[in-house]
N, C-alpha and C positions, 0 to 999 in steps of 0.2 A: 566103619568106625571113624568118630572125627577125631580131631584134634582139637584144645579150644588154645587161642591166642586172645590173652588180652592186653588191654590198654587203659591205662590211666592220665587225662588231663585236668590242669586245672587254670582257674582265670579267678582274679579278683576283679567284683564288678562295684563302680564305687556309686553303688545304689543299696538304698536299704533292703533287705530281707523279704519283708513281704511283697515289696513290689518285685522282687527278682523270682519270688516263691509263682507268683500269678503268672507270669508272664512264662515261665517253663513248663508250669502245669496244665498250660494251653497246647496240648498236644497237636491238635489241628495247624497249630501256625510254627511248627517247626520245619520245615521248610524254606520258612524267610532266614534263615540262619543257616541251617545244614546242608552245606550245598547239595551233598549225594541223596539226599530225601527228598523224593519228586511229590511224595504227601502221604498224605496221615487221615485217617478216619475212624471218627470212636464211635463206634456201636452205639446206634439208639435203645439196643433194648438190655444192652448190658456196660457201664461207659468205662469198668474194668477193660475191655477188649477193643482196641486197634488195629485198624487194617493199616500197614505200610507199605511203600513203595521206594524203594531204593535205585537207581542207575548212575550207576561208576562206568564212565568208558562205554566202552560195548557190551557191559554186563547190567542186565536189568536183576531185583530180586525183587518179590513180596512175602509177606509172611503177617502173620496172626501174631501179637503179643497181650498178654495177660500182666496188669500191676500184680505184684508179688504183696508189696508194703509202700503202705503211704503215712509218712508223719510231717504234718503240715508245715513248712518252712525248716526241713530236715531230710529227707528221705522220700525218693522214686524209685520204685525197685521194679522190675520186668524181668518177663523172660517169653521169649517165642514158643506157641502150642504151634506152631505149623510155619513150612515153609522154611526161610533161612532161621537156621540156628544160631540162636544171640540170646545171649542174658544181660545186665548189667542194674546199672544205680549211679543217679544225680545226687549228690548229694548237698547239703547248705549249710555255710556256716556264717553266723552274724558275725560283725566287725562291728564299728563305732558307728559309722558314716558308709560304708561298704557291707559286700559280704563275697565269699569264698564260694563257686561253684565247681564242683570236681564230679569228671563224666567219668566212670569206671564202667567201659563196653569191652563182654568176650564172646566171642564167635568161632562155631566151627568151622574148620576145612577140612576135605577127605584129610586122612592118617598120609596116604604118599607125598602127600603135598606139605602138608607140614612145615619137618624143618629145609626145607627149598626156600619156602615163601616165609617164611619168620625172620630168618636170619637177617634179611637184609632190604628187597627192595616192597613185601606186603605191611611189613612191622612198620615201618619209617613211612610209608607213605599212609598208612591209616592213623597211625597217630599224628602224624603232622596234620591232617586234616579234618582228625578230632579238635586238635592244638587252633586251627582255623575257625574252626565251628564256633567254638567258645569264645572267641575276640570277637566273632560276628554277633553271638549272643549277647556279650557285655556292650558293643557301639549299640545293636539294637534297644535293652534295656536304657540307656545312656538316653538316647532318644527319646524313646518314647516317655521314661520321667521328665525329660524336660516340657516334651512339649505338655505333659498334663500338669505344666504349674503357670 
């Protein structure tokens, strides 16, 4: 039985909505951002389903993920049918000039593991590098609207 631990970040990114909408809904190119995401591939014959690839350290994962709910510059919802256990949701929120991206990821570990690795050194270090991910996503976005003006 697992446990699930999760985590909530967030980043404002001082780009409008739909371009920050596109550029996340590009599954394949999250990689350039998430450092632990060695890559990503959406199913030709279904583009609901994503093959991932994760390596943290000395631990590789992969796993199957299915969209749960998609609202177009609002909501990315998943959840793993195989492999590592994880669910979550990107969420979007407009500003004037900006918008608000918040990565809400939970994931199992065995039940004995748990509170060991919560407490103190699995919590803090996957959130900080959620907290990482989404600065890499906002300089990304950042960029790449610039250079399409």
């Amino acid at each position: 039985m697992a446990d699930w631990l999760e985590h909530s970040v967030q980043v404002e990114v001082p780009t409008p909505i739909d371009t920050v909408w596109e550029l996340w809904s590009d599954l394949e190119k999250m990689p350039l951002w998430m450092r632990w995401i060695e890559s990503v591939s959406v199913s030709s014959e279904d583009p609901e389903i994503s093959r991932w690839k994760m390596s943290a350290g000395n631990f590789d994962f992969s796993w199957n993920s299915r969209i749960l709910k998609v609202i177009p510059n609002q909501i990315i919802q998943w959840e793993s049918i195989d492999g590592l256990p994880n669910r979550g949701a990107i969420r979007f929120y407009a500003r004037k000039q900006s918008s608000i991206v918040k990565l809400t990821v939970a994931y199992g570990i065995p039940g004995m593991l748990g509170p060991l690795m919560d407490n103190l050194f699995l919590g803090n270090l996957v959130e900080s590098n959620l907290q990482a991910d989404l600065h890499r996503f906002r300089d990304y976005a950042v960029n790449t609207s610039h250079s399409e003006t």
